[in-house]
PDB file of N, H, CA, C and O in Angstrom:
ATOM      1  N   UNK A   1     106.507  77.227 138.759  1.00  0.00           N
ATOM      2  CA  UNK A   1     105.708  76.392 137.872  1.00  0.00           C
ATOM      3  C   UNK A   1     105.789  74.953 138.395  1.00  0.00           C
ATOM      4  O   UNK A   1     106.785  74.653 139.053  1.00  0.00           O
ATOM      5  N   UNK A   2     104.850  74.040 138.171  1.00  0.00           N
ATOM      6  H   UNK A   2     104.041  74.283 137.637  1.00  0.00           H
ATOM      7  CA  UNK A   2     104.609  72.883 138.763  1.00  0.00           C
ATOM      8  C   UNK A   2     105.322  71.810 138.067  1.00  0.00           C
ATOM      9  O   UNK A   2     105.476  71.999 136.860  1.00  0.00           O
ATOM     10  N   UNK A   3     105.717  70.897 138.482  1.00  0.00           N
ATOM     11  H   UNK A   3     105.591  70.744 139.462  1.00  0.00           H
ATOM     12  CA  UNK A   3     106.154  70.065 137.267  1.00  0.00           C
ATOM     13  C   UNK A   3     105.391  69.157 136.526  1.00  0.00           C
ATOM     14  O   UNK A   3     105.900  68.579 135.566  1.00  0.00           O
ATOM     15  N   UNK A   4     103.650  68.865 137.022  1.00  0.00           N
ATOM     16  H   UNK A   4     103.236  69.335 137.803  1.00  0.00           H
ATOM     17  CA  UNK A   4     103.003  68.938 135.821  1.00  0.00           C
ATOM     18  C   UNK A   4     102.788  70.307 134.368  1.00  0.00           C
ATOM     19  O   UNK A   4     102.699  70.112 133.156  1.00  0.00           O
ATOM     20  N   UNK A   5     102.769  71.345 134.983  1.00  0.00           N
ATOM     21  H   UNK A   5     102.841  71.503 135.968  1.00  0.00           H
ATOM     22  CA  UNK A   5     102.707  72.604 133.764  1.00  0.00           C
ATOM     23  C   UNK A   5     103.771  72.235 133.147  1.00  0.00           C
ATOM     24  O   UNK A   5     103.795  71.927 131.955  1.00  0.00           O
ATOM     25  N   UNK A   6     104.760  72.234 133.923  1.00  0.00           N
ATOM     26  H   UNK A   6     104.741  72.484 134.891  1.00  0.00           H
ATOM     27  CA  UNK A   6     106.403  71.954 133.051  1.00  0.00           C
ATOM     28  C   UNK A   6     106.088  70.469 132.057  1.00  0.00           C
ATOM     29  O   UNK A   6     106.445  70.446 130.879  1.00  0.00           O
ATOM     30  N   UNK A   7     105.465  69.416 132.631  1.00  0.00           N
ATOM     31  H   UNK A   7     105.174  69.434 133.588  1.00  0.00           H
ATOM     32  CA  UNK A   7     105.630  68.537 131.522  1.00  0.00           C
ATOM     33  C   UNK A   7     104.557  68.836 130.393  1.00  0.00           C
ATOM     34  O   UNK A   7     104.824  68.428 129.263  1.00  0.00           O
ATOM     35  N   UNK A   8     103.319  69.541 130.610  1.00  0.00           N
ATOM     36  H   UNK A   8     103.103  69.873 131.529  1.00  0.00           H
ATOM     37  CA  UNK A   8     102.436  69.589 129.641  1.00  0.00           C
ATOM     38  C   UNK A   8     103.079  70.770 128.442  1.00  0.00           C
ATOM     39  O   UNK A   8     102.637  70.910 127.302  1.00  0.00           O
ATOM     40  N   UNK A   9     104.071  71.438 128.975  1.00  0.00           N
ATOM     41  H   UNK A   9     104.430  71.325 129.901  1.00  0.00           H
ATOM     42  CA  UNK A   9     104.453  71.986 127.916  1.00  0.00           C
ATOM     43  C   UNK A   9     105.389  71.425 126.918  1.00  0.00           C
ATOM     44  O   UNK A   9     105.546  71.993 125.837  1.00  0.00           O
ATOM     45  N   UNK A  10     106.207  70.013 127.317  1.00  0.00           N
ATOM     46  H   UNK A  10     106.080  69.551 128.195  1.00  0.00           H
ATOM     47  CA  UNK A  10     107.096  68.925 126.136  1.00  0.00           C
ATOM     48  C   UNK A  10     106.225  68.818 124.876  1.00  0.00           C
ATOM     49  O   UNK A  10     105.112  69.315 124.703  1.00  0.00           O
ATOM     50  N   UNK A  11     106.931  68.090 124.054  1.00  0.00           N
ATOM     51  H   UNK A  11     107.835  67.686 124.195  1.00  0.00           H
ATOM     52  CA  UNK A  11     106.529  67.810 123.019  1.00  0.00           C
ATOM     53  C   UNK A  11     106.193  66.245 122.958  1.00  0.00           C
ATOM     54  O   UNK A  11     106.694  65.641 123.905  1.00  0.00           O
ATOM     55  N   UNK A  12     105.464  65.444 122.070  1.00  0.00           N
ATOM     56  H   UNK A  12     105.056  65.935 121.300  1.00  0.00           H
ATOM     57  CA  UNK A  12     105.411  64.067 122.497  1.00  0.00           C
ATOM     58  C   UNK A  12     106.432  63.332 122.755  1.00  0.00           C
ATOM     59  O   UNK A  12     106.459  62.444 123.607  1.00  0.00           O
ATOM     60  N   UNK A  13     107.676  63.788 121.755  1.00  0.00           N
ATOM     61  H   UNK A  13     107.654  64.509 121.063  1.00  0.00           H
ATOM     62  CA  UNK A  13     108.598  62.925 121.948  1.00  0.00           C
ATOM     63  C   UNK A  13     109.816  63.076 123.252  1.00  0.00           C
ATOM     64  O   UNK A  13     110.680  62.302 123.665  1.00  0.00           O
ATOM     65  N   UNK A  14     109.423  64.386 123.619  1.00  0.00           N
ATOM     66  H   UNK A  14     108.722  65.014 123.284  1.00  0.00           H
ATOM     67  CA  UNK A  14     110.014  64.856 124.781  1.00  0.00           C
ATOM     68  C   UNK A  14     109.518  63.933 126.235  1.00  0.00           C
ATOM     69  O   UNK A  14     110.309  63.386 127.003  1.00  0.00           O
ATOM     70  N   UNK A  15     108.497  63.933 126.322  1.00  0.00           N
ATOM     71  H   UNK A  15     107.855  64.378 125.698  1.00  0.00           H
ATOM     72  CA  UNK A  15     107.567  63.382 127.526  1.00  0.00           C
ATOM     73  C   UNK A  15     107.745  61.498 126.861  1.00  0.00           C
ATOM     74  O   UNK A  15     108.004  60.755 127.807  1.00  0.00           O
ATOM     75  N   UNK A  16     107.669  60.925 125.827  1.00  0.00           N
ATOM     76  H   UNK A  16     107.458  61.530 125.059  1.00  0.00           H
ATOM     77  CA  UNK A  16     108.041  59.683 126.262  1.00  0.00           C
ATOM     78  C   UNK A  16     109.108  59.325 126.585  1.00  0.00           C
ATOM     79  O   UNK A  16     109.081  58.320 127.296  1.00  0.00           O
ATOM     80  N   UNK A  17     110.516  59.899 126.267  1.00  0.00           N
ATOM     81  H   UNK A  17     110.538  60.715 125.690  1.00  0.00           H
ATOM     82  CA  UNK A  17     111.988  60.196 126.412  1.00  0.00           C
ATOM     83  C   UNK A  17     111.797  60.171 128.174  1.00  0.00           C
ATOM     84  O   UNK A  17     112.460  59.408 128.876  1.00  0.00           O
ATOM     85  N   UNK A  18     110.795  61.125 128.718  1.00  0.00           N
ATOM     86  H   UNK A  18     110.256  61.745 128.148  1.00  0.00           H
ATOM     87  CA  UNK A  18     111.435  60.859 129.985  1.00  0.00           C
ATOM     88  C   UNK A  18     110.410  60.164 130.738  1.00  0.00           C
ATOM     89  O   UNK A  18     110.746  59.774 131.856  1.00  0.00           O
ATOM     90  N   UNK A  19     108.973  59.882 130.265  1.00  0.00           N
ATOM     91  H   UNK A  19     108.701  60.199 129.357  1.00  0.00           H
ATOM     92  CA  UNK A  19     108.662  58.705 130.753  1.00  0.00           C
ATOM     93  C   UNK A  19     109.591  57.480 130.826  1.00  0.00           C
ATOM     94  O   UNK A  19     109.669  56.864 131.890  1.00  0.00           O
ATOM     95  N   UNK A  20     110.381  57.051 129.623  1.00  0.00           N
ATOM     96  H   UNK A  20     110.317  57.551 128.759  1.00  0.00           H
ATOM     97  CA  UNK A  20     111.589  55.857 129.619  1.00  0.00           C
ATOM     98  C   UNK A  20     112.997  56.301 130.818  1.00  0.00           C
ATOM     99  O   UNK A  20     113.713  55.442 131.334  1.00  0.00           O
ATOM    100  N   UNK A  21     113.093  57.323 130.984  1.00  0.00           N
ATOM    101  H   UNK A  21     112.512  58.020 130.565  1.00  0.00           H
ATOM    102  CA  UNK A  21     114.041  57.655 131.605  1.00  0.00           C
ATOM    103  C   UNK A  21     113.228  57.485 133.395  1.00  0.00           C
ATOM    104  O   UNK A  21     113.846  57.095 134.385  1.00  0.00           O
ATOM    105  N   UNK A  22     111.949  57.843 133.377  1.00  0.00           N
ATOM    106  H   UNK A  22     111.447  58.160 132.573  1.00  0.00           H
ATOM    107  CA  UNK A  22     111.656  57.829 134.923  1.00  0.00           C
ATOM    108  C   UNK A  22     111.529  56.302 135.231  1.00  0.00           C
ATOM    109  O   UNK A  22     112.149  55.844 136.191  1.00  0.00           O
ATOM    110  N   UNK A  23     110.682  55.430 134.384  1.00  0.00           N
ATOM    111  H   UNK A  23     110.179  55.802 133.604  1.00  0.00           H
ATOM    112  CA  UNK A  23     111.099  53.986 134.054  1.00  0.00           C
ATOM    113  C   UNK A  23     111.987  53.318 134.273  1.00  0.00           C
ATOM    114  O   UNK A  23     111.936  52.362 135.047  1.00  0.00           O
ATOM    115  N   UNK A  24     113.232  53.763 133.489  1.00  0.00           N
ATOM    116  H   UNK A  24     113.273  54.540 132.861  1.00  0.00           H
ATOM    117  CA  UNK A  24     114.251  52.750 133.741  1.00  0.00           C
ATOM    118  C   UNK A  24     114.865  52.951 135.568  1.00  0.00           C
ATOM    119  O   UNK A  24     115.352  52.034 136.230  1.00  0.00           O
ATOM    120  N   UNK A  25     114.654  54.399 136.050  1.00  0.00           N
ATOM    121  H   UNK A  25     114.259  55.143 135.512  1.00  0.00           H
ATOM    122  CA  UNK A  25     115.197  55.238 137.012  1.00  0.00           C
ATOM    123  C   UNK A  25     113.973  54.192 138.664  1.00  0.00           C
ATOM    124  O   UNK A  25     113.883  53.760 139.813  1.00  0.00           O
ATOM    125  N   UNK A  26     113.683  54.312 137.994  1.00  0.00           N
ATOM    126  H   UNK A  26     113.756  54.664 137.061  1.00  0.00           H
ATOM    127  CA  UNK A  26     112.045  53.722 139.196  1.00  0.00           C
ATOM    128  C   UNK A  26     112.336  51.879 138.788  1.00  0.00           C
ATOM    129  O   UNK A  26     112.689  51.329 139.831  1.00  0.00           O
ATOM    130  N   UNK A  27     112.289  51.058 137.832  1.00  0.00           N
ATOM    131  H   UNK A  27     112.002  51.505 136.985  1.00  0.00           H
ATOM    132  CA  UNK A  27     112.858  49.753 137.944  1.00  0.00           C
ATOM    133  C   UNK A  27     113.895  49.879 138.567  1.00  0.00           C
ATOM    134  O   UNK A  27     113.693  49.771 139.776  1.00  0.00           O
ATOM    135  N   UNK A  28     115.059  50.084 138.271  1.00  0.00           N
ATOM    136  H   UNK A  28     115.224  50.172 137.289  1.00  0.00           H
ATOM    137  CA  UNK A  28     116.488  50.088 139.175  1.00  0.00           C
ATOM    138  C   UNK A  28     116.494  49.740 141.054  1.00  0.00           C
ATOM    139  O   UNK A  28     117.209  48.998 141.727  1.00  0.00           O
ATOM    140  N   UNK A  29     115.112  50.853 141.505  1.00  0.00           N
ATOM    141  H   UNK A  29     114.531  51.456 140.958  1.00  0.00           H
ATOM    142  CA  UNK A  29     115.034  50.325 142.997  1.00  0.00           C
ATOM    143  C   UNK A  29     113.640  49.914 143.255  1.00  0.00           C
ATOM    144  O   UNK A  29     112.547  50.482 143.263  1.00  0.00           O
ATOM    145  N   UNK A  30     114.137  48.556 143.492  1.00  0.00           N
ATOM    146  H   UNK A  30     115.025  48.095 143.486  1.00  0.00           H
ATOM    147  CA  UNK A  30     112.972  47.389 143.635  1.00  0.00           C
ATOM    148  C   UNK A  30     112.286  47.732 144.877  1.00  0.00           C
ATOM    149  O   UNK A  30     111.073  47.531 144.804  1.00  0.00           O
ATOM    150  N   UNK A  31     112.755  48.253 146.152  1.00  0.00           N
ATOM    151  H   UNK A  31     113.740  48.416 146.211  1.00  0.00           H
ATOM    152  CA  UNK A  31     112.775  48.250 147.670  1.00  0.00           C
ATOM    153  C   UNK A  31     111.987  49.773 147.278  1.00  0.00           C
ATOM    154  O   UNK A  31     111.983  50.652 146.416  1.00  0.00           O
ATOM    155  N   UNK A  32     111.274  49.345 148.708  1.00  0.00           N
ATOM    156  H   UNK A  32     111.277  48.630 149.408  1.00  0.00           H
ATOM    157  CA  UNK A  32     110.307  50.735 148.940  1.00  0.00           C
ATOM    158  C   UNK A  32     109.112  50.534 148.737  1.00  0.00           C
ATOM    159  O   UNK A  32     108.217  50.864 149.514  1.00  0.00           O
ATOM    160  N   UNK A  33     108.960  49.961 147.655  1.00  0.00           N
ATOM    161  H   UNK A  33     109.688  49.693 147.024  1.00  0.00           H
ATOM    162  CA  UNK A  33     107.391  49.924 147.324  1.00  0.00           C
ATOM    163  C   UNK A  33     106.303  49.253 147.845  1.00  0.00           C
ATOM    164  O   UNK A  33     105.767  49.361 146.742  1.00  0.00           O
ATOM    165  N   UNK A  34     105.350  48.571 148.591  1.00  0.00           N
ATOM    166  H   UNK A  34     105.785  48.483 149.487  1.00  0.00           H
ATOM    167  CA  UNK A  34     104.896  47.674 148.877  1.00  0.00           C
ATOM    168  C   UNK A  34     103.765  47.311 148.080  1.00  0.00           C
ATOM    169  O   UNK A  34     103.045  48.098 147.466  1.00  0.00           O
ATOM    170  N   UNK A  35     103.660  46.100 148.129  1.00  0.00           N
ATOM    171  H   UNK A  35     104.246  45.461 148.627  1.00  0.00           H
ATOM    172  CA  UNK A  35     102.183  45.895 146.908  1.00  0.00           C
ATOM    173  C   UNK A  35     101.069  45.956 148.240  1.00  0.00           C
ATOM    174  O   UNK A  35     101.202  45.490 149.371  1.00  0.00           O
ATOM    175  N   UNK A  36      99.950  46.705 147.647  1.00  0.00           N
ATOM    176  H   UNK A  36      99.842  47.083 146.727  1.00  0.00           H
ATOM    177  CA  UNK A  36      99.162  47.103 148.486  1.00  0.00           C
ATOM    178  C   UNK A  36      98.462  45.840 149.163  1.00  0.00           C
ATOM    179  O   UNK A  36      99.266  44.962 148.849  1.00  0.00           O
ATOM    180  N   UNK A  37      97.547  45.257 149.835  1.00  0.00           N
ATOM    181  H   UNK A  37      96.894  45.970 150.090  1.00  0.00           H
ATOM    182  CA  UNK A  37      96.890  44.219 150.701  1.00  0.00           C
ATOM    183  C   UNK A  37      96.197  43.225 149.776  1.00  0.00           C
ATOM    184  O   UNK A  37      96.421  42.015 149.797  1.00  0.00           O
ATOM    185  N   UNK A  38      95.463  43.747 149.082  1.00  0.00           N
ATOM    186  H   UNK A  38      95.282  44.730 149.065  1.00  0.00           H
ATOM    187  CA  UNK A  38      94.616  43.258 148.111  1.00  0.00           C
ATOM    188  C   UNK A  38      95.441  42.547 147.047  1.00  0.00           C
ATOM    189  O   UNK A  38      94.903  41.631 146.426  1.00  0.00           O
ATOM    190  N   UNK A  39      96.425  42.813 146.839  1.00  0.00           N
ATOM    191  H   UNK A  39      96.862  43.557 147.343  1.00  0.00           H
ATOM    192  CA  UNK A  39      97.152  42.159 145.352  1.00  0.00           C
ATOM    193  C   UNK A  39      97.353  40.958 145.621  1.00  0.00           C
ATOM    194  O   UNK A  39      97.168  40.077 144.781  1.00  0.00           O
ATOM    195  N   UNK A  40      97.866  40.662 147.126  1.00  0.00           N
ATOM    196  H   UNK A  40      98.017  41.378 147.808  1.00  0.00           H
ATOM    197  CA  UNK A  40      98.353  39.283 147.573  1.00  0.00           C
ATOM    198  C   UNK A  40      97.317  38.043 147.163  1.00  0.00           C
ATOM    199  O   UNK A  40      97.693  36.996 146.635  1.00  0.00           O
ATOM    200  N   UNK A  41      96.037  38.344 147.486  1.00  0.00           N
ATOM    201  H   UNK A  41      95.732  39.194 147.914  1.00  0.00           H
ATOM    202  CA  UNK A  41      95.149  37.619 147.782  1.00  0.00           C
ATOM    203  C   UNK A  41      94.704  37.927 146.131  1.00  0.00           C
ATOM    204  O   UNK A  41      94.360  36.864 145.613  1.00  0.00           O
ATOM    205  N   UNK A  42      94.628  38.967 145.272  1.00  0.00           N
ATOM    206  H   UNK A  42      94.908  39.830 145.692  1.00  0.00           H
ATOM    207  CA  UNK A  42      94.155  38.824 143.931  1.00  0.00           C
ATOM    208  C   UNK A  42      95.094  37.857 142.975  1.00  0.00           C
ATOM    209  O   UNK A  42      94.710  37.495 141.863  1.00  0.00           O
ATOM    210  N   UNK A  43      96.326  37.494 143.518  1.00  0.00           N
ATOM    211  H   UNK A  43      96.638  37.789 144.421  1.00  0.00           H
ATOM    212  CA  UNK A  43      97.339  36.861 143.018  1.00  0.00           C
ATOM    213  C   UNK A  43      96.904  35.341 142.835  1.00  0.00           C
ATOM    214  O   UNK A  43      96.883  34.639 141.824  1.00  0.00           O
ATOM    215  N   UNK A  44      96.469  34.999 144.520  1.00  0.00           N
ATOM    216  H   UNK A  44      96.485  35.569 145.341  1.00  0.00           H
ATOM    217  CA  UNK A  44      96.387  33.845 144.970  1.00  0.00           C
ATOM    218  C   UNK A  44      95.279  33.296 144.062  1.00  0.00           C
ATOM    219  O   UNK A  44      95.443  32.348 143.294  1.00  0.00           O
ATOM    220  N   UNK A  45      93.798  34.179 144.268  1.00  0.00           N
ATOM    221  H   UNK A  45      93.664  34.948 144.892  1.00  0.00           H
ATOM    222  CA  UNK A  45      92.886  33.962 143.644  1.00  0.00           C
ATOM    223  C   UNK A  45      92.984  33.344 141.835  1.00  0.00           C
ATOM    224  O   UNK A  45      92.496  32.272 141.480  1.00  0.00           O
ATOM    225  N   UNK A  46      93.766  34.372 140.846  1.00  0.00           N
ATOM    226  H   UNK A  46      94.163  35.244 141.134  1.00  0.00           H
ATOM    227  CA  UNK A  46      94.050  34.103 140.157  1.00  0.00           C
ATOM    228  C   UNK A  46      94.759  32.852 139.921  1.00  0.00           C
ATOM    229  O   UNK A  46      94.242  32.264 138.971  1.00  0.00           O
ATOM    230  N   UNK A  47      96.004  32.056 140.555  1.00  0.00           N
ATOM    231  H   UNK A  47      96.423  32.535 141.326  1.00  0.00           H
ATOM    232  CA  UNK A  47      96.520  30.956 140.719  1.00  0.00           C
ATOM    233  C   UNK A  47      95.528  29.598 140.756  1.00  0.00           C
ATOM    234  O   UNK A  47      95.629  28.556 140.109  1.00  0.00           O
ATOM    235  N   UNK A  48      94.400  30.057 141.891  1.00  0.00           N
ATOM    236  H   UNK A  48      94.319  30.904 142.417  1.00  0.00           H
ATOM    237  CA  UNK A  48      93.280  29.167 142.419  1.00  0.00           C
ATOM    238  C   UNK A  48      92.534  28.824 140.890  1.00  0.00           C
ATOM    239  O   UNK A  48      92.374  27.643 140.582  1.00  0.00           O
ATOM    240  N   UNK A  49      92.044  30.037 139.858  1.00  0.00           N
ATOM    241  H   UNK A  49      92.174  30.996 140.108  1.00  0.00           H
ATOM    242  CA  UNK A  49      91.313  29.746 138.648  1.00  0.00           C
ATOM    243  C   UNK A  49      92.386  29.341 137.357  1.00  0.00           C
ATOM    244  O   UNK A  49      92.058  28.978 136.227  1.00  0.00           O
ATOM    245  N   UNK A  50      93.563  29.496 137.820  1.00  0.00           N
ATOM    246  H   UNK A  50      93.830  29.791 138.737  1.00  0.00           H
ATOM    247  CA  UNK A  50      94.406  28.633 136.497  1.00  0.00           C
ATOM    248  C   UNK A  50      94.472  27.365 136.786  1.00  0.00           C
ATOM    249  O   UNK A  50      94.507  26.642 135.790  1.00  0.00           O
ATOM    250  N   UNK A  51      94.501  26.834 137.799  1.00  0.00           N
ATOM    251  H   UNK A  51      94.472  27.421 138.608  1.00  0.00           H
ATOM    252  CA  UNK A  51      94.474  25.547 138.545  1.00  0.00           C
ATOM    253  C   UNK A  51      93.757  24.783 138.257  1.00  0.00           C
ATOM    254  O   UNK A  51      93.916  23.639 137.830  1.00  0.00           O
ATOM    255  N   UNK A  52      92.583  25.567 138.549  1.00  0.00           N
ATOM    256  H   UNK A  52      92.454  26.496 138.896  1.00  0.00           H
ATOM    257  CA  UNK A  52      91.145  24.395 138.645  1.00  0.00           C
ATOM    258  C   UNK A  52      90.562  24.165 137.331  1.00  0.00           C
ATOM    259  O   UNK A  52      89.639  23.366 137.169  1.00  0.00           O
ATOM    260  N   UNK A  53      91.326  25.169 135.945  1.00  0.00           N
ATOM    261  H   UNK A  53      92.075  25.817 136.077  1.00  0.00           H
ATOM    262  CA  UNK A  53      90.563  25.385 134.960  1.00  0.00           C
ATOM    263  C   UNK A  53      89.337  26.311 134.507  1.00  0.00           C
ATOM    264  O   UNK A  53      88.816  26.292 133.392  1.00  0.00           O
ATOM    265  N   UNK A  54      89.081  26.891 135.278  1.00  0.00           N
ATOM    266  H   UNK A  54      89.505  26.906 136.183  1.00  0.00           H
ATOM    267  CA  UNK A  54      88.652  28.239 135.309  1.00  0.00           C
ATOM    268  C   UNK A  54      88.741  29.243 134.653  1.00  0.00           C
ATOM    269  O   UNK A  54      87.790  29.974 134.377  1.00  0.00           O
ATOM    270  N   UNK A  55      89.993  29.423 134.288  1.00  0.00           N
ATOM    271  H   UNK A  55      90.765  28.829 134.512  1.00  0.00           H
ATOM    272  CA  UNK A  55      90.648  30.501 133.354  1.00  0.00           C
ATOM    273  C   UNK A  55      92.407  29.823 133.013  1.00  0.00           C
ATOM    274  O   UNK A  55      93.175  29.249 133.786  1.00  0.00           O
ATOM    275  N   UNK A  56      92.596  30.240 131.362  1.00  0.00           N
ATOM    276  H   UNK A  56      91.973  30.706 130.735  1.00  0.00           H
ATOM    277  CA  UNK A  56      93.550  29.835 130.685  1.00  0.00           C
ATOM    278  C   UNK A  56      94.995  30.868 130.655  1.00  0.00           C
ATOM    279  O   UNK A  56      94.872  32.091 130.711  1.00  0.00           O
ATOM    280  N   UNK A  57      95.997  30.374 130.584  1.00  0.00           N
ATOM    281  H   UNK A  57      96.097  29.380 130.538  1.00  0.00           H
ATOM    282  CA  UNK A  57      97.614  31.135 130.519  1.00  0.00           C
ATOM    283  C   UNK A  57      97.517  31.238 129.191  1.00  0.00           C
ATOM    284  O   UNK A  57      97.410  30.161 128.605  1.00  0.00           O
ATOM    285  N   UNK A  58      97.522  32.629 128.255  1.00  0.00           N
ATOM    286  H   UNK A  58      97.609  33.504 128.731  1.00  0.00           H
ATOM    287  CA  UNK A  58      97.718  33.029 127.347  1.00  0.00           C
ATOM    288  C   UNK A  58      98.503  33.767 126.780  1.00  0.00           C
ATOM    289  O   UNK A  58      98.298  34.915 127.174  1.00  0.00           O
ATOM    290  N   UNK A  59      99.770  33.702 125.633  1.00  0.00           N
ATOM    291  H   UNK A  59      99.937  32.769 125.313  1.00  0.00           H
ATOM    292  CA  UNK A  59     101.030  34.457 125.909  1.00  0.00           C
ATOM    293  C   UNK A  59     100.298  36.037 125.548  1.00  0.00           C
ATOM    294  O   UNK A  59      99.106  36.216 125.797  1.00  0.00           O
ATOM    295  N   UNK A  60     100.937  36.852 125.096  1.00  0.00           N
ATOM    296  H   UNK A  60     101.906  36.707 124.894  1.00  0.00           H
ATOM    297  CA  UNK A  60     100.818  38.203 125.005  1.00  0.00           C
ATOM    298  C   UNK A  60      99.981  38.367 123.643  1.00  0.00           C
ATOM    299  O   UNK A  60      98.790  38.659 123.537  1.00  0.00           O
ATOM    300  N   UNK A  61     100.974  38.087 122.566  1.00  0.00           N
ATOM    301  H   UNK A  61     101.942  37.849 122.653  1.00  0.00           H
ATOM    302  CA  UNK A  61     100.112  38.180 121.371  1.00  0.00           C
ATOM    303  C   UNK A  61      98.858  37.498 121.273  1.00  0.00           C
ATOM    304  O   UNK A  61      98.093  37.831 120.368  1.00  0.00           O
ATOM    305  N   UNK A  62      98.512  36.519 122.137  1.00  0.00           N
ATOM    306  H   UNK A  62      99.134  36.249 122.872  1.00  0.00           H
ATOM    307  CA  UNK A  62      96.893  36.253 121.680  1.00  0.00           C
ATOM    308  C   UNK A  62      96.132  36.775 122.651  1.00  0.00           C
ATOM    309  O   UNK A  62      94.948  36.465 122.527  1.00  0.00           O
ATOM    310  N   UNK A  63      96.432  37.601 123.769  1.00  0.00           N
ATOM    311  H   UNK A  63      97.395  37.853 123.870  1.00  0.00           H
ATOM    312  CA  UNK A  63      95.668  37.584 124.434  1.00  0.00           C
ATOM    313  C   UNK A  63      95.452  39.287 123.750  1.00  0.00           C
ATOM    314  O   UNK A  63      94.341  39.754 124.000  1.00  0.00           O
ATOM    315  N   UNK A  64      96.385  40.195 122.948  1.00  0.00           N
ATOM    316  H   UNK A  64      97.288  39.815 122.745  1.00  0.00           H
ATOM    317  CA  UNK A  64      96.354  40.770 122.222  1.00  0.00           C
ATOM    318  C   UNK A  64      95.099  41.088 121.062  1.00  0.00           C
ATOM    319  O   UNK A  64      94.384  42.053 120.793  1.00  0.00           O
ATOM    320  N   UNK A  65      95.267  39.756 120.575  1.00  0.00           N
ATOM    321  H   UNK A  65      95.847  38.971 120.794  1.00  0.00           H
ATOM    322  CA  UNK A  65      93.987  39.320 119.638  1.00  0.00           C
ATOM    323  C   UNK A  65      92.617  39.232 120.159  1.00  0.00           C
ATOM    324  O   UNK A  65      91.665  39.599 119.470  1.00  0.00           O
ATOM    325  N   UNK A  66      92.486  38.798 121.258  1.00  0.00           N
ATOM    326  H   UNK A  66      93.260  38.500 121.817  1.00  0.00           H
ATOM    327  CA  UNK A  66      91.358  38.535 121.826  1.00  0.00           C
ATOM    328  C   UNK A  66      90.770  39.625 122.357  1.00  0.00           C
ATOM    329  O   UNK A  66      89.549  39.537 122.481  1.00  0.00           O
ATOM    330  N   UNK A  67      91.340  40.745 122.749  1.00  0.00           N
ATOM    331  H   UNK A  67      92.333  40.817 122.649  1.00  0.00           H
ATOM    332  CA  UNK A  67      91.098  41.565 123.284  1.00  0.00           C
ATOM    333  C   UNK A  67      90.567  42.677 122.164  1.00  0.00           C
ATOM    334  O   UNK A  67      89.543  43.355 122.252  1.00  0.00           O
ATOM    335  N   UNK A  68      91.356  42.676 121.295  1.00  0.00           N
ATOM    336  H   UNK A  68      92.188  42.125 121.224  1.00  0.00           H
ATOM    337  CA  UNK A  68      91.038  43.471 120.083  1.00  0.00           C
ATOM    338  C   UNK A  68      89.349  43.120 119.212  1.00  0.00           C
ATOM    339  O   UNK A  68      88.503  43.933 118.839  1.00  0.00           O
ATOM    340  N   UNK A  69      89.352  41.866 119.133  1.00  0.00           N
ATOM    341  H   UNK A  69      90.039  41.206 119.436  1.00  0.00           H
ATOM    342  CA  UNK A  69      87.733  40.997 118.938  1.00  0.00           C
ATOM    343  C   UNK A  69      86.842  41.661 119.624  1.00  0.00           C
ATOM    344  O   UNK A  69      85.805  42.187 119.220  1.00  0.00           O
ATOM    345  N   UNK A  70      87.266  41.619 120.638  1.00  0.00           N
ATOM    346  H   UNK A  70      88.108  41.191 120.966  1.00  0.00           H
ATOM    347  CA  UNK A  70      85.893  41.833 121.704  1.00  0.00           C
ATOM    348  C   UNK A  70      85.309  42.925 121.474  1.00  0.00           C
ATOM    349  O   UNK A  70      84.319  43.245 122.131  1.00  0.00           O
TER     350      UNK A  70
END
């Protein structure tokens, strides 16, 4: 059996239990991963429109709100 079949058979609370567990297991090693080509430069870009005024730094909860409006 695959270990997708194996997870579609958990229960919800089973499968977020080890979503948090593959989570905490996958943060722990930072190394390995590379951010793909494009992120670098989507980073930069983004930096370039907080800068110039372009686009605003909004904490979590409002950008929460705003999103929910729309």
């Amino acid at each position: 059996m695959s270990v997708e079949e194996l997870v579609m058979q958990l229960s919800r609370l089973e499968k977020l239990r080890l979503m948090e567990s593959l989570w905490i297991d996958l943060s722990r090693v930072g190394d390995g991963v590379d951010s793909p080509p494009w992120h670098e430069a989507a980073l930069w870009e983004t930096e370039r429109r907080v800068t110039s005024g372009e686009e605003e730094v909004l904490d979590w909860e409002e950008a929460k709100r705003r999103i929910r409006r729309s």
